[in-house]
C-alpha positions as CSV (number, residue, x, y, z in Angstrom):
1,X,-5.3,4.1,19.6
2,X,-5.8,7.1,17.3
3,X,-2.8,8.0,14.6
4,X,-0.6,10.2,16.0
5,X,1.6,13.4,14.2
6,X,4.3,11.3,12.4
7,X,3.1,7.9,13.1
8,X,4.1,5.5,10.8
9,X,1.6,2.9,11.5
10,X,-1.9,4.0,12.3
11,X,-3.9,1.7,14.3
12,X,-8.1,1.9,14.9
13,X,-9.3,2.4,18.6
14,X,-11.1,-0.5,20.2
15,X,-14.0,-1.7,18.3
16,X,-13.8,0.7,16.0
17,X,-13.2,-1.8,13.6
18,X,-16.8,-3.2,14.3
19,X,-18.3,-0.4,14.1
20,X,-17.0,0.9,10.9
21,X,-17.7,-2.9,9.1
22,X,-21.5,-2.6,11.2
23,X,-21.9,0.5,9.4
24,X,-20.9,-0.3,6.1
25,X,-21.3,-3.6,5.8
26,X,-19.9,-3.8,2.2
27,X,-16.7,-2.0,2.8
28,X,-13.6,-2.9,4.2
29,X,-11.1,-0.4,6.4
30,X,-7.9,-0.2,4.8
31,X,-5.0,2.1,5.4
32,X,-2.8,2.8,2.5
33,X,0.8,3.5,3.6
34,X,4.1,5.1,1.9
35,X,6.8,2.8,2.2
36,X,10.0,4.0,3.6
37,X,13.0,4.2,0.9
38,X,10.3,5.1,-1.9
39,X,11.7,7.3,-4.8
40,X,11.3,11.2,-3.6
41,X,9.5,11.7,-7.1
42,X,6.2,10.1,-5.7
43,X,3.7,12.2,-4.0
44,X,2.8,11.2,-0.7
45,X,-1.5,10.4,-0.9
46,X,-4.1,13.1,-0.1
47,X,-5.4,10.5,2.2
48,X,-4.5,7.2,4.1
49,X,-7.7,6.0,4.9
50,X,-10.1,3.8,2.6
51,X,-13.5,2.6,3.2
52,X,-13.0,-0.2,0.1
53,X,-15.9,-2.1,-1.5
54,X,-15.4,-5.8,-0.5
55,X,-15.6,-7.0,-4.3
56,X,-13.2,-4.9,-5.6
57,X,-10.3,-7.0,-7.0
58,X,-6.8,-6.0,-5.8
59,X,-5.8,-5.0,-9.5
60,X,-8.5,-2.3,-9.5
61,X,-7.5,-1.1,-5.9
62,X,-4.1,-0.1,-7.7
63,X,-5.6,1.7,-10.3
64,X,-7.4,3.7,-7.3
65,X,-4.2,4.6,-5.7
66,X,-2.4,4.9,-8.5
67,X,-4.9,7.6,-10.2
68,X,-5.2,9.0,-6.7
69,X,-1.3,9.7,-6.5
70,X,-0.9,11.4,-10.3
71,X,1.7,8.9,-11.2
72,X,3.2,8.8,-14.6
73,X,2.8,5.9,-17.1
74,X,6.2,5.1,-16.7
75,X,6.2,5.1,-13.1
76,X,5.5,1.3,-11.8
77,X,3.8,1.1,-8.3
78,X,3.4,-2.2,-5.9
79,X,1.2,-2.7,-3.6
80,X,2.1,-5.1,-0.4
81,X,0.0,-6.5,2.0
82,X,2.6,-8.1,5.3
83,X,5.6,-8.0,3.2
84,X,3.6,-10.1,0.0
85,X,3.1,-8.3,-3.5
86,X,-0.1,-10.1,-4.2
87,X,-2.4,-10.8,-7.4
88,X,-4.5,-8.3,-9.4
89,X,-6.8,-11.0,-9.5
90,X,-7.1,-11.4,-6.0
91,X,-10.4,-9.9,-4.6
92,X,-10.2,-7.5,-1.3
93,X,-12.0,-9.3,0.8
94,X,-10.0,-12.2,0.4
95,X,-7.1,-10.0,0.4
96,X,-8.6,-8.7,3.8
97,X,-9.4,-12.2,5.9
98,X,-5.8,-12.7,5.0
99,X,-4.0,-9.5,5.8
100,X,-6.2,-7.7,8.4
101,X,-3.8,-6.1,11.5
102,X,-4.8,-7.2,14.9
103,X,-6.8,-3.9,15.2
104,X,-9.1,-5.2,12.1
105,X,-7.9,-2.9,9.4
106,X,-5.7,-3.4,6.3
107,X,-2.3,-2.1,6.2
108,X,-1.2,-1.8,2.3
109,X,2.2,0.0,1.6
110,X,2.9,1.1,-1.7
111,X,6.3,0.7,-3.3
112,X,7.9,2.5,-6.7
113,X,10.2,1.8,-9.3
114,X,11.1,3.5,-12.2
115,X,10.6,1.7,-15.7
116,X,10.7,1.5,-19.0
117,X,14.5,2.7,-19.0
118,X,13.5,6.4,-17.4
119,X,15.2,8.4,-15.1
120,X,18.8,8.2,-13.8
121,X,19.3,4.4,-15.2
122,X,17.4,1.1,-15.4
123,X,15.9,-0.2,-12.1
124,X,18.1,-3.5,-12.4
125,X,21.1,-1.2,-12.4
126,X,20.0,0.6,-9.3
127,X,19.0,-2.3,-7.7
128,X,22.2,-3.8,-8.6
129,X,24.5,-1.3,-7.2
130,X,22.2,-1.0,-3.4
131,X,25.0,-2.3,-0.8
132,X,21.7,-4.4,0.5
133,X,20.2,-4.6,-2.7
134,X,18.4,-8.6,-1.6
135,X,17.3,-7.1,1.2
136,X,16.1,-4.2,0.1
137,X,12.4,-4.9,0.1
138,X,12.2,-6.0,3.5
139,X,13.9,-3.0,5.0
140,X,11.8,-0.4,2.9
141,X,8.6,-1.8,4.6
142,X,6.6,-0.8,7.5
């Protein structure tokens, strides 16, 4: 099924999986989602779909979204793969035998939360005061 207007979780067609890892056999099909509940401050990405080298560890695949959002040094960003924040260490293709939707392709959502003691208070203190604030992370993602 192709992504529809609005869809909140894009899926590949029917082999297209196959075809996109016969073509580039290196790369791995990842879709990098906003996760719902994000601070409005955060741009939404130019584009959801990566075609992501398989040894490419996950630390540098957040630099990649990161510089591909504009966000500010003070701005932290997490990256979760089926509800797990995972290791910058970790590499993406192990990241990917792990993760992959039934479809074939990786579904990331990115999270923020401000740091350093910017913006309207420190993120323990927002966190804090959320009526749902333990289950806050489960409800913001996809």
């Amino acid at each position: 099924m192709a992504k529809l207007p609005g869809d909140s979780n894009p899926t590949l067609a029917h082999g297209e999986c196959e075809s996109i890892l016969a073509k580039f056999p290196g790369r791995l099909p990842v879709f990098v989602l906003r996760g719902r509940g994000i601070d409005p401050t955060i741009p939404n990405l130019p584009k959801t779909k990566f075609l992501v080298p398989r040894d490419l560890t996950f630390g540098q695949f957040n630099y990649v979204v990161r510089r591909q959002l504009n966000l500010a040094p003070d701005k932290a960003l997490f990256l979760f793969c089926n509800n797990t924040l995972l290791l910058g260490s970790q590499l993406m293709s192990e990241v990917y035998a792990a993760h992959k939707g039934p479809d074939g392709a990786l579904r990331v959502i990115y999270m923020s939360e401000s740091t350093f003691g910017s913006g309207s208070g420190s993120s323990s203190r927002r966190l804090n005061s959320h009526p749902a604030a333990d289950t806050r992370w489960d409800a913001a993602l996809l």
